[in-house]
C-alpha positions in Angstrom: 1.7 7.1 49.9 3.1 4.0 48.6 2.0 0.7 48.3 3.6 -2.8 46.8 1.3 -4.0 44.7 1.4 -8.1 44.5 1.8 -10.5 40.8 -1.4 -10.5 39.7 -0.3 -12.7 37.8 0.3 -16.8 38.2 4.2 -17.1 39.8 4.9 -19.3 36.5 3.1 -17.0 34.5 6.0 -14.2 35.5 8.7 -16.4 34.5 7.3 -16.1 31.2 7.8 -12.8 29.6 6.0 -13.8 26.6 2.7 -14.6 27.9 2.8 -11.3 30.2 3.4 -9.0 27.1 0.8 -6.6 27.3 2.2 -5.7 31.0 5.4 -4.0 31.2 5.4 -4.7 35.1 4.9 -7.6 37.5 5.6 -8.9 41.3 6.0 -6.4 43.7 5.3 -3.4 41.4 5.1 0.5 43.3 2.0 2.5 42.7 0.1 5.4 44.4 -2.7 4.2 46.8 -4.2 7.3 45.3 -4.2 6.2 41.9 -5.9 3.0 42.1 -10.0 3.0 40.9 -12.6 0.3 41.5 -14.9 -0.5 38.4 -17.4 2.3 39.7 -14.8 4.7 39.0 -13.5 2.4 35.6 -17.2 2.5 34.0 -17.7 6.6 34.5 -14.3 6.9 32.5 -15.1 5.1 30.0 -18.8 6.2 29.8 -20.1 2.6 30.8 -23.8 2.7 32.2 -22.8 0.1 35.2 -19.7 -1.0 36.6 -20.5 -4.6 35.7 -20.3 -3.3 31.9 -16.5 -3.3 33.0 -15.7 -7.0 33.2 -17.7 -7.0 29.5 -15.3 -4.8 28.5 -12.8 -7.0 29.5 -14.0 -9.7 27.2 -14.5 -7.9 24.1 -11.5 -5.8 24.5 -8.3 -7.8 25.0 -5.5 -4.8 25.1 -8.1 -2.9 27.7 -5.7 -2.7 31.1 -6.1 -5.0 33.6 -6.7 -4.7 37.2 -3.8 -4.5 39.3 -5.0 -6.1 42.3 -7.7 -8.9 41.7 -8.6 -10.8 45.1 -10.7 -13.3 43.1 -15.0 -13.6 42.3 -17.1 -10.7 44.5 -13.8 -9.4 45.7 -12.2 -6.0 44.9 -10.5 -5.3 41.0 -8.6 -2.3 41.6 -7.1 -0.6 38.2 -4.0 2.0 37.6 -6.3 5.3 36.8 -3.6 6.7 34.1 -3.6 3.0 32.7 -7.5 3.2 31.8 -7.6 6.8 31.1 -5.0 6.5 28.4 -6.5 3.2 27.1 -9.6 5.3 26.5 -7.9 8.1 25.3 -6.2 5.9 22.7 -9.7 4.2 21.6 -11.2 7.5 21.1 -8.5 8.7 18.8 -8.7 5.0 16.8 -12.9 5.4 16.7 -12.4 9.1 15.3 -10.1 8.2 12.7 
């Protein structure tokens, strides 16, 4: 099934590819309901010990995907799975090397 996932994003934000560089997608972007996780499902991918690690994560990690649907404070975050699993994929290969 397919869903249209809002702009996370400020409207005037959008308009201004530069500051939305480390997305390659915005307004009205297609995804599997199937693929989007909550930060319960973020925190065991990345080996976190709590889902509230996740928005720490955020912080210290600038180039870690956002979520894809953010309804504001105590509201659902919903990522793009095959964003943070290849994010974490690609950390692992940097901390090995």
């Amino acid at each position: 099934m397919l869903t249209v996932v809002n702009c996370i994003c400020e409207v005037d934000v959008c308009q201004q590819p530069s500051e939305h560089a480390m997305r390659d997608y915005c307004c009205g972007m297609k995804v599997q309901v199937e693929d989007l996780i909550d930060s319960m499902d973020v925190a065991q991918i990345l080996g976190l010990s709590s889902p509230r690690a996740v928005h720490v994560y955020q912080s210290r990690y600038p180039r870690m995907p956002r979520p894809v649907i953010d309804r504001g404070p105590n509201r659902a975050r919903l990522w793009l799975k095959s964003e943070i699993v290849s994010w974490a994929k690609e950390r692992q290969l940097k901390r090995q090397s």
